[in-house]
N, CA, C and O atoms as CSV, one atom per row, in Angstrom:
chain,resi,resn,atom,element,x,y,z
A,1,UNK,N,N,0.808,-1.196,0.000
A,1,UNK,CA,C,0.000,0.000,0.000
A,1,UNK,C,C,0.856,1.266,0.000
A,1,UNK,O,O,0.299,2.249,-0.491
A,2,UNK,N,N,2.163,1.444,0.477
A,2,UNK,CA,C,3.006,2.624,0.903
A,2,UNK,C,C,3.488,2.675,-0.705
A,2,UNK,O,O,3.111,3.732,-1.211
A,3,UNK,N,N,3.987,2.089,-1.345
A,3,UNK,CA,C,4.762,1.493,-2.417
A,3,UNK,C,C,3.209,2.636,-3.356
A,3,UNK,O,O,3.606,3.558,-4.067
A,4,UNK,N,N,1.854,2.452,-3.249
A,4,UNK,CA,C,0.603,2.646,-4.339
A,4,UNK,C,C,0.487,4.371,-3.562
A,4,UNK,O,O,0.158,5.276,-4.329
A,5,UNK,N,N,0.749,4.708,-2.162
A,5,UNK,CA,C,0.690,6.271,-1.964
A,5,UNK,C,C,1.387,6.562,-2.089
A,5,UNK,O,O,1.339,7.791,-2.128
A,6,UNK,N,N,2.775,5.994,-2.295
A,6,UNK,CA,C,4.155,6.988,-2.702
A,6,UNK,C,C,3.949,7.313,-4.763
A,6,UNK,O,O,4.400,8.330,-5.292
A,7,UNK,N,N,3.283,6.320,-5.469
A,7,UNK,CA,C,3.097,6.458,-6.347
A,7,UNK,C,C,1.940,7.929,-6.592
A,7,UNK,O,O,2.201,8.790,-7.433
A,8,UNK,N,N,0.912,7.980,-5.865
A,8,UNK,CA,C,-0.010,9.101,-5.966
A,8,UNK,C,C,0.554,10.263,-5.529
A,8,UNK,O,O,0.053,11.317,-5.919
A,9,UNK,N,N,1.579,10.286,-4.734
A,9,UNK,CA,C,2.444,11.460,-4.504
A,9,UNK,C,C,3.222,12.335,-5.789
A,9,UNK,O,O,3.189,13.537,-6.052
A,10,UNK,N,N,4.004,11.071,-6.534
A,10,UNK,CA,C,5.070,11.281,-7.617
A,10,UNK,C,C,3.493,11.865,-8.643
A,10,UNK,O,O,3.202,13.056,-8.759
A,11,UNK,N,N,2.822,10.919,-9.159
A,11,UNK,CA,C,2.094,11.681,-10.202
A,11,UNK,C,C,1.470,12.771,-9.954
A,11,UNK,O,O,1.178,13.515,-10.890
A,12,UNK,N,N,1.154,13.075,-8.711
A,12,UNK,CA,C,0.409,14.549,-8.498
A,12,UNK,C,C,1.916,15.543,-8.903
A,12,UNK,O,O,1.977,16.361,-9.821
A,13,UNK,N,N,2.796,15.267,-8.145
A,13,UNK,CA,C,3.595,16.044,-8.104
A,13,UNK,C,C,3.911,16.389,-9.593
A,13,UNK,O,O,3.805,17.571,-9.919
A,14,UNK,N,N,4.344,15.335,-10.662
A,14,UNK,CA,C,4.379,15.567,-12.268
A,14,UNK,C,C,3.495,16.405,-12.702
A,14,UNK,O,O,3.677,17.517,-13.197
A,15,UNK,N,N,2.181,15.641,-12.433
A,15,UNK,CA,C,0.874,16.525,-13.233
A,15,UNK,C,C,1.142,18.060,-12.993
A,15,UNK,O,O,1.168,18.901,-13.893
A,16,UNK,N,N,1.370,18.348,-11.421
A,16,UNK,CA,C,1.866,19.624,-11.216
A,16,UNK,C,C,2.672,20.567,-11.755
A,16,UNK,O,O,2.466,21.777,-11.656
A,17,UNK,N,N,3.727,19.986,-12.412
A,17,UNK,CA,C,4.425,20.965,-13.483
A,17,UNK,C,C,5.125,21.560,-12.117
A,17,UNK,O,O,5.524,20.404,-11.977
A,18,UNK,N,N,5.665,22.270,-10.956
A,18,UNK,CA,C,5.671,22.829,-10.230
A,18,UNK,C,C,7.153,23.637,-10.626
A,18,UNK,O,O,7.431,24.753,-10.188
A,19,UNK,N,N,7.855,23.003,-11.355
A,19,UNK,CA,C,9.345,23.370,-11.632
A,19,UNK,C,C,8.780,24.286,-12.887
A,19,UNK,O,O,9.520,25.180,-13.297
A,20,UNK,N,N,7.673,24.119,-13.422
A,20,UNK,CA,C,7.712,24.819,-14.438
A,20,UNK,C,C,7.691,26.579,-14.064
A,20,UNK,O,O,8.390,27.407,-14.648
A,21,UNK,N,N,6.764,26.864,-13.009
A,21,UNK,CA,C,6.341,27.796,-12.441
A,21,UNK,C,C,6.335,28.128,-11.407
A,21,UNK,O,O,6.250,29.344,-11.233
A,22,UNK,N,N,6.416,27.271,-10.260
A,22,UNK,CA,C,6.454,27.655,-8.990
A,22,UNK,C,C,5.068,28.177,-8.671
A,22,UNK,O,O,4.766,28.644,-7.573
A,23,UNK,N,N,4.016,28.035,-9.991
A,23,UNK,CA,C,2.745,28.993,-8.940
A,23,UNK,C,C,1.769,27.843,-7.818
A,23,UNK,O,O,1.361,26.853,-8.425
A,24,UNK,N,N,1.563,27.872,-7.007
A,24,UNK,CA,C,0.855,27.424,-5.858
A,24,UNK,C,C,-0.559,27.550,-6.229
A,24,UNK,O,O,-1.401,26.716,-5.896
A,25,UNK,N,N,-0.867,28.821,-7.069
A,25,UNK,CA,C,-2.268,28.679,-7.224
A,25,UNK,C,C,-2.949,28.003,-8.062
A,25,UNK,O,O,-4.130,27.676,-7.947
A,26,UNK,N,N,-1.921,27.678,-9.294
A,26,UNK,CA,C,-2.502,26.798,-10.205
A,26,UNK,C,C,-2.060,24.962,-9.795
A,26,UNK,O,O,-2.870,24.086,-10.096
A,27,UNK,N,N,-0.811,24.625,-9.151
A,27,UNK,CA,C,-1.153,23.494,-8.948
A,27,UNK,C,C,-1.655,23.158,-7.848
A,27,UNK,O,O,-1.090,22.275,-7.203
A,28,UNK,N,N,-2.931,23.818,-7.311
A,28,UNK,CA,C,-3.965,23.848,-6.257
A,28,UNK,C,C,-5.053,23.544,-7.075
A,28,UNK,O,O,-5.947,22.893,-6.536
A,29,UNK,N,N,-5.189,23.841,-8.189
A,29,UNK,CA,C,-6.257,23.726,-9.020
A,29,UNK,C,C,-6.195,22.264,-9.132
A,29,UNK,O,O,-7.099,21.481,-8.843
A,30,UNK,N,N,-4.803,21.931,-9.672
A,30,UNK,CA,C,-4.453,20.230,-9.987
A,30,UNK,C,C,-4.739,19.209,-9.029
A,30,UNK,O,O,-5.116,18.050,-9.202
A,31,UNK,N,N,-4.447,19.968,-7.799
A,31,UNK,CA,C,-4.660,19.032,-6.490
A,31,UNK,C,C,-6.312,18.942,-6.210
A,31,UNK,O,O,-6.688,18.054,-5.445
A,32,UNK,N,N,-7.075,19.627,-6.667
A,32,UNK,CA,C,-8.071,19.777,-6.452
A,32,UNK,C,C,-8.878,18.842,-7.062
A,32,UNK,O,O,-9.775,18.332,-6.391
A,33,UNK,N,N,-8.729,18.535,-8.173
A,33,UNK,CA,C,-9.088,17.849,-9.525
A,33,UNK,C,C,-9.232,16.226,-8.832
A,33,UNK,O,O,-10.165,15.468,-9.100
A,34,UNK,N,N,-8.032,15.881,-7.844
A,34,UNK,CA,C,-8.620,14.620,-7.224
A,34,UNK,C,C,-9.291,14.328,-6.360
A,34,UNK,O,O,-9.106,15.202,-5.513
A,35,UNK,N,N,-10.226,13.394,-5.873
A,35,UNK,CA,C,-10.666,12.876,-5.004
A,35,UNK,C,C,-10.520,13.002,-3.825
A,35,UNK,O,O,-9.305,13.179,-3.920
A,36,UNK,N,N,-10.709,13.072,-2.693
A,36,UNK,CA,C,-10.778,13.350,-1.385
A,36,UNK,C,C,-10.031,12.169,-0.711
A,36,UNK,O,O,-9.452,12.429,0.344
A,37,UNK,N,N,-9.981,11.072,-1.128
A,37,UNK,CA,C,-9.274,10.286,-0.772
A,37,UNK,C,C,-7.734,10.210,-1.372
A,37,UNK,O,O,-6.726,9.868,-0.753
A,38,UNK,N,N,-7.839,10.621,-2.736
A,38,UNK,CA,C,-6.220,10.666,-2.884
A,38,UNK,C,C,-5.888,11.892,-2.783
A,38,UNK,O,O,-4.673,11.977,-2.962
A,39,UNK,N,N,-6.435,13.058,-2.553
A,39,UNK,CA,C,-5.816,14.037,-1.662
A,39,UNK,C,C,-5.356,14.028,-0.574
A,39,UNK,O,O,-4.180,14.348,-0.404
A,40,UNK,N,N,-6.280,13.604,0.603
A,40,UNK,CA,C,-5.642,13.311,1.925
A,40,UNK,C,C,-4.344,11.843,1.695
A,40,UNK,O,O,-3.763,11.450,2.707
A,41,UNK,N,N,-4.024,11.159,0.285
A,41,UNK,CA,C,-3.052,10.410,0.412
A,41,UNK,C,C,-1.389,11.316,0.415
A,41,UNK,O,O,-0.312,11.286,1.010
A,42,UNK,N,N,-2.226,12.220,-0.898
A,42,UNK,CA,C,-1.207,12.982,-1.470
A,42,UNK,C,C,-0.542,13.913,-0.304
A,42,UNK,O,O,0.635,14.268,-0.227
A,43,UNK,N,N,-1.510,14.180,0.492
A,43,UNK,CA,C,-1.173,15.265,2.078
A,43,UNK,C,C,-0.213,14.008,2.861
A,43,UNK,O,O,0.877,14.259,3.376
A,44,UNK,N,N,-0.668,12.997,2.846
A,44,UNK,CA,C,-0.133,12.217,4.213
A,44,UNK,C,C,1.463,11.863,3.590
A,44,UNK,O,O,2.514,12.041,4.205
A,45,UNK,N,N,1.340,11.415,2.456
A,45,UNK,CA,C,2.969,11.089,1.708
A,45,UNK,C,C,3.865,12.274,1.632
A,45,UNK,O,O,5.004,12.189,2.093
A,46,UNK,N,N,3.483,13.254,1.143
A,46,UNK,CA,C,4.201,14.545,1.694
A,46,UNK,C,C,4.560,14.797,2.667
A,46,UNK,O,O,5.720,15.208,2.681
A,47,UNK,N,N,3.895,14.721,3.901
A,47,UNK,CA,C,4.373,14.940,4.942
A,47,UNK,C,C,5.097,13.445,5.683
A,47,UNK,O,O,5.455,13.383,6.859
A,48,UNK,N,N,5.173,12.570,4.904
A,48,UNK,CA,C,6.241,12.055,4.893
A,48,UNK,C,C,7.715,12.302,4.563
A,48,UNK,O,O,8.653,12.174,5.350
A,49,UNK,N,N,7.778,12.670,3.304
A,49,UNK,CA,C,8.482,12.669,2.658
A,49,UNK,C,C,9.513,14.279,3.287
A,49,UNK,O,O,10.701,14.601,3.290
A,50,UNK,N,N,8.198,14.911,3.747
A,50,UNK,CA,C,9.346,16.257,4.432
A,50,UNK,C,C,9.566,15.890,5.813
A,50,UNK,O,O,10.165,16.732,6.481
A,51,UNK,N,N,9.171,14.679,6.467
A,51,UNK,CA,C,9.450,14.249,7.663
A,51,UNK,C,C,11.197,13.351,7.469
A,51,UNK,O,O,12.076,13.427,8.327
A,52,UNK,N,N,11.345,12.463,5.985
A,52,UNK,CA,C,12.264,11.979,5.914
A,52,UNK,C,C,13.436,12.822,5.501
A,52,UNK,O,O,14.606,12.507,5.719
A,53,UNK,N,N,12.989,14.073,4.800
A,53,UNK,CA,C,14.221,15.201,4.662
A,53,UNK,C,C,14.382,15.649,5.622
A,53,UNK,O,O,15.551,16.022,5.536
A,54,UNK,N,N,13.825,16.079,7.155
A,54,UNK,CA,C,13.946,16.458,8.429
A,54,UNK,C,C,14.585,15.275,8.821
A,54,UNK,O,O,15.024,15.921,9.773
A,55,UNK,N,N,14.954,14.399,8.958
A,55,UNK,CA,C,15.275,13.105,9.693
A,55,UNK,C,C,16.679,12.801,8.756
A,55,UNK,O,O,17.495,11.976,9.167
A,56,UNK,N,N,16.845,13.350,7.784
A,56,UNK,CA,C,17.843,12.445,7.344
A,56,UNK,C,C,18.870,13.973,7.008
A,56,UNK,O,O,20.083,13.856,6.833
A,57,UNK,N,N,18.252,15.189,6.963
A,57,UNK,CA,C,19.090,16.551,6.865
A,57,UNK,C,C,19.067,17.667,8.238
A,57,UNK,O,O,19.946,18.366,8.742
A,58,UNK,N,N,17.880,17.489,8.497
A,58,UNK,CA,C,17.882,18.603,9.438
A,58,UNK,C,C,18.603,19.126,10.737
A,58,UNK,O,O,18.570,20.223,11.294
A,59,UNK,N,N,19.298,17.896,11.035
A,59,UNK,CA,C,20.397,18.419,12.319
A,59,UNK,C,C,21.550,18.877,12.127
A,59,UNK,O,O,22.324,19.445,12.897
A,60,UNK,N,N,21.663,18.501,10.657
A,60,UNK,CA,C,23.001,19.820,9.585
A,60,UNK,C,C,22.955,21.163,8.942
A,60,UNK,O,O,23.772,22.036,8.650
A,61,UNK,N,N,21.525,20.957,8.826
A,61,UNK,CA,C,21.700,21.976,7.589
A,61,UNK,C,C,21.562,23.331,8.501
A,61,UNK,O,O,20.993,23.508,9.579
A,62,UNK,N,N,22.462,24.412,7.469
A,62,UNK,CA,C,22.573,25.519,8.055
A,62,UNK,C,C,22.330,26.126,7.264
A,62,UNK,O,O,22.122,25.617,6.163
A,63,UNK,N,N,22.198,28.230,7.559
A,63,UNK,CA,C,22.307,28.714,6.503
A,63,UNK,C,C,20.622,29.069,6.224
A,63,UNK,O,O,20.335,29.746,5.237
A,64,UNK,N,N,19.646,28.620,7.057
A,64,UNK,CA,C,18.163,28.590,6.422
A,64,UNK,C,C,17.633,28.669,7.977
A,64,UNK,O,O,18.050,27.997,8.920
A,65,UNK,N,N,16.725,29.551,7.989
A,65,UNK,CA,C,15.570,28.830,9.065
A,65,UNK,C,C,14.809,28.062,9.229
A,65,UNK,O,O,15.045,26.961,8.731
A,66,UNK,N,N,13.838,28.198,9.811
A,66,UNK,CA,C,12.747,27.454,10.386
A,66,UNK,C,C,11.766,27.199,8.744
A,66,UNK,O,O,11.547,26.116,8.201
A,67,UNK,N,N,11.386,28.400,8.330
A,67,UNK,CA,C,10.846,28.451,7.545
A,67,UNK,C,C,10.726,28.120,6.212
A,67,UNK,O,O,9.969,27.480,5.481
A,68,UNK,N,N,12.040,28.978,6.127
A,68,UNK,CA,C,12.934,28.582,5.194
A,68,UNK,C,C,13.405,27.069,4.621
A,68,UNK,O,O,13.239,26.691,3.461
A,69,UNK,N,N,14.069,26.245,5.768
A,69,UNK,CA,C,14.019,24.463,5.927
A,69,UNK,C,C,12.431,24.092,5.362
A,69,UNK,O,O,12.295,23.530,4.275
A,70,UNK,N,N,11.535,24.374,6.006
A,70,UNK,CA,C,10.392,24.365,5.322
A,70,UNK,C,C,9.887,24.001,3.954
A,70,UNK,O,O,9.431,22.987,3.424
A,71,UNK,N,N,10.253,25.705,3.461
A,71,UNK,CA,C,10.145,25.877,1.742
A,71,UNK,C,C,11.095,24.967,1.022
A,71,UNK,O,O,10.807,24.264,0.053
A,72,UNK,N,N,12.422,25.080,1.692
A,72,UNK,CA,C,13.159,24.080,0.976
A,72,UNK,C,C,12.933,22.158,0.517
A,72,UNK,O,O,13.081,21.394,-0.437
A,73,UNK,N,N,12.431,22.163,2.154
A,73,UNK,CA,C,11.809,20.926,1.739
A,73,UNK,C,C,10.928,20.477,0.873
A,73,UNK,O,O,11.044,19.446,0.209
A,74,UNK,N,N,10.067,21.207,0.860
A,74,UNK,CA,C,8.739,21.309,0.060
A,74,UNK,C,C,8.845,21.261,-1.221
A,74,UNK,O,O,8.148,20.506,-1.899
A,75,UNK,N,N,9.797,22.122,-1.751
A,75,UNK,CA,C,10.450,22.466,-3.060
A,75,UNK,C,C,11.097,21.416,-3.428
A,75,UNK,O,O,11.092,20.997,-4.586
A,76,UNK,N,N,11.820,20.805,-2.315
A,76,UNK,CA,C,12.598,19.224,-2.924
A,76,UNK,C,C,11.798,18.198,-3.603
A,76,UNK,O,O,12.292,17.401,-4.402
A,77,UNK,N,N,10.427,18.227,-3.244
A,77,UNK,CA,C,9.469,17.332,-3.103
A,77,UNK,C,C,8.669,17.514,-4.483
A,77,UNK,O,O,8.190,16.676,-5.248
A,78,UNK,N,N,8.710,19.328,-4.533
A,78,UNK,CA,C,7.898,19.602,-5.951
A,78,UNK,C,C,8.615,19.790,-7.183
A,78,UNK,O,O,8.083,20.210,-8.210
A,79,UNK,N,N,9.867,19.465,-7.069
A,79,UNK,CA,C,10.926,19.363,-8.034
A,79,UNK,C,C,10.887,17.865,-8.630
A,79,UNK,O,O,11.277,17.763,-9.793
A,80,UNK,N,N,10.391,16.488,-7.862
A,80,UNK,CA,C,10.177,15.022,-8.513
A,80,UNK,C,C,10.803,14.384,-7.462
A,80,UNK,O,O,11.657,14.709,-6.637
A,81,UNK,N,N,10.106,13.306,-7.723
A,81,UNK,CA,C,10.833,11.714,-7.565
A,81,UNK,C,C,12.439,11.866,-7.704
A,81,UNK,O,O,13.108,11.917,-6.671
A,82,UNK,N,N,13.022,11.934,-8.891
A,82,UNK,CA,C,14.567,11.884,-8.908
A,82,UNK,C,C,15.158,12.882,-8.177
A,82,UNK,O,O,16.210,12.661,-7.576
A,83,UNK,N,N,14.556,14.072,-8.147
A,83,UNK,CA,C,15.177,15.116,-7.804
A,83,UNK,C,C,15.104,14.652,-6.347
A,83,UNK,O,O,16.111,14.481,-5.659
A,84,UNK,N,N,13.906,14.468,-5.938
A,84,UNK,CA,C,14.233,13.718,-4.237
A,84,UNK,C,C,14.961,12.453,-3.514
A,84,UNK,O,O,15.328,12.288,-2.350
A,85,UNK,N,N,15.021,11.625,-4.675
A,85,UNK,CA,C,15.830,10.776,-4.394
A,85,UNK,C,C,17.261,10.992,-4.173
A,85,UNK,O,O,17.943,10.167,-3.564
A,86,UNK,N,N,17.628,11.840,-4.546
A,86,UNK,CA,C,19.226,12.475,-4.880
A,86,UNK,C,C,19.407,13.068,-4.543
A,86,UNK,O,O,20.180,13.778,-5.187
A,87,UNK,N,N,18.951,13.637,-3.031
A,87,UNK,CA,C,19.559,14.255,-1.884
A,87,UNK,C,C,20.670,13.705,-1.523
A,87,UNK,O,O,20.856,12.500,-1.694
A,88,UNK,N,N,21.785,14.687,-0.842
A,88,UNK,CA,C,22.754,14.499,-0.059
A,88,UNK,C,C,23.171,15.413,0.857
A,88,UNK,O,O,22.390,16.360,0.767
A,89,UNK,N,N,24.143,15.672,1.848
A,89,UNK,CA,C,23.806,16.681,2.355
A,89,UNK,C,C,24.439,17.913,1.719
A,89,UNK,O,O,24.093,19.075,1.933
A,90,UNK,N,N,25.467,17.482,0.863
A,90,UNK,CA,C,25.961,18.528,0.261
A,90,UNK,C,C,24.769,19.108,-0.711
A,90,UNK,O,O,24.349,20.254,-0.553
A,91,UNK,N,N,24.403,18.485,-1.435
A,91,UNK,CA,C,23.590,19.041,-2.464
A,91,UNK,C,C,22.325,19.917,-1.916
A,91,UNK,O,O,21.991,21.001,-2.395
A,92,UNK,N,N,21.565,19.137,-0.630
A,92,UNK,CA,C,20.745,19.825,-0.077
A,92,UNK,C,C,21.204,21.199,0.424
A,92,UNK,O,O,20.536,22.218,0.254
A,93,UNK,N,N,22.434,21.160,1.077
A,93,UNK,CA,C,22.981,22.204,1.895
A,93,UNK,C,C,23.015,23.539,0.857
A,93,UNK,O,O,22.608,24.664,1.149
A,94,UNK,N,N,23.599,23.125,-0.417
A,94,UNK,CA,C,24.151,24.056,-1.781
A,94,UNK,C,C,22.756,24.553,-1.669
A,94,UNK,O,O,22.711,25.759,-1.426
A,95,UNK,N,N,21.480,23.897,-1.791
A,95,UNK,CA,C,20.235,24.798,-2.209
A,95,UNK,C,C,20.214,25.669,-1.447
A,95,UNK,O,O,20.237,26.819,-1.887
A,96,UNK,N,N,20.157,25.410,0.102
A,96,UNK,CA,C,19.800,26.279,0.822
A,96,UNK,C,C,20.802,27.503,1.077
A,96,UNK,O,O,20.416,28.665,1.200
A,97,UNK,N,N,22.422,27.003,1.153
A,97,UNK,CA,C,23.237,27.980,0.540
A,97,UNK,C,C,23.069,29.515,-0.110
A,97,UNK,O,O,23.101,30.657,0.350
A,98,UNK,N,N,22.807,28.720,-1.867
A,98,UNK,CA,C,22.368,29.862,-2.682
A,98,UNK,C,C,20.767,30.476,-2.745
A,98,UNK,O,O,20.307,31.329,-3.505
A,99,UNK,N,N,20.224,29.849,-1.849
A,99,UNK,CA,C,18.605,30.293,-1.690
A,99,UNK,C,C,18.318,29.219,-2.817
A,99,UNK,O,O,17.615,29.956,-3.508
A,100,UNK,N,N,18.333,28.361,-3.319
A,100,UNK,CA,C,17.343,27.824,-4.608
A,100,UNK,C,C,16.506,27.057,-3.966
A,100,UNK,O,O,16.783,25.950,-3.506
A,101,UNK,N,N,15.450,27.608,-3.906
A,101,UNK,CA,C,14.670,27.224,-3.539
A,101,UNK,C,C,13.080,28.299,-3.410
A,101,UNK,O,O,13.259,29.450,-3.012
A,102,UNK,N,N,11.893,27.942,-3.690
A,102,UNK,CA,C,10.839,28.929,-3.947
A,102,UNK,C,C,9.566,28.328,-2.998
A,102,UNK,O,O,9.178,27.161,-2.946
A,103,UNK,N,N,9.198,29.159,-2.482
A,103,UNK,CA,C,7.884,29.476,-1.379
A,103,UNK,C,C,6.732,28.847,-2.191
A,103,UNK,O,O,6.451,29.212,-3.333
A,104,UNK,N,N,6.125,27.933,-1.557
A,104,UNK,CA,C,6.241,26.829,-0.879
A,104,UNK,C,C,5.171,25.575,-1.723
A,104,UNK,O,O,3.969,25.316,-1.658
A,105,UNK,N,N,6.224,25.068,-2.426
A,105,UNK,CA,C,5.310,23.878,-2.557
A,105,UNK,C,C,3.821,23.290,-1.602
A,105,UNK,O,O,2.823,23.045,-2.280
A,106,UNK,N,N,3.758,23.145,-0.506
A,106,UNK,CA,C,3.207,23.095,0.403
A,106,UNK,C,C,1.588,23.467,0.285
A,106,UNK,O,O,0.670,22.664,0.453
A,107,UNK,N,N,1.462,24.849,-0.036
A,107,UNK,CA,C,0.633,25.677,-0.531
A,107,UNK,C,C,-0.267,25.204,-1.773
A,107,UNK,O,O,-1.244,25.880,-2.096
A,108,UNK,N,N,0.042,24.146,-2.398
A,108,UNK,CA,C,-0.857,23.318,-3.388
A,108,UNK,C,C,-1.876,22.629,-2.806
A,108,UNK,O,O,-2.691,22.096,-3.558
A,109,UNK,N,N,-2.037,22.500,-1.353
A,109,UNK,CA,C,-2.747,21.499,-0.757
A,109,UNK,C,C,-4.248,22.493,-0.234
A,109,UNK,O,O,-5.357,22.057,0.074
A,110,UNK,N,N,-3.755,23.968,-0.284
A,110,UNK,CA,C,-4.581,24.819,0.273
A,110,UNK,C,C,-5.761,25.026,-0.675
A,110,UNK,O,O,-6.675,25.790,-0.366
């Protein structure tokens, strides 16, 4: 079952385009478009997935706040599957570094 909500995560996140634009308001529209049940999947795997970038980065990373760690995460998440898989701490650290990173994936769910 984790294996079929990590899958509804990745395709929302595609359908989203989110790298294309960064806008929150239109892939809110996208998130919207599903079901109530694979929305609250798409909410619960996310907040996985920024629970496992907190758990596997967050007692290093510097350079970012509260908030900031946040957006970044979020952004890791709305960037893809590969792009999240291919964290490290260097690479994570570099985003937050040079700021790359954009306010807030997160905000699709609203």
């Amino acid at each position: 079952m984790a294996n079929e909500n990590n899958k509804a995560l990745w395709k929302f996140v595609a359908e989203s385009k989110w790298k294309s634009d960064h806008n929150y308001e239109r892939t809110s529209h996208v998130f919207q478009e599903n079901s109530e049940e694979n929305r609250n999947i798409i909410v619960d795997v996310f907040n996985e997935k920024c629970q496992e970038l907190e758990d596997k980065f967050g007692k290093d990373i510097t350079n970012v706040g509260d908030d900031g760690w946040s957006d970044l995460r979020a952004d890791v998440i709305g960037r893809g599957e590969k792009f999240f898989n291919s964290m490290t701490q260097k690479k994570i650290q570099s985003l937050a570094n040079d700021r790359d990173y954009v306010e807030s994936f997160s905000y699709s769910f609203h």
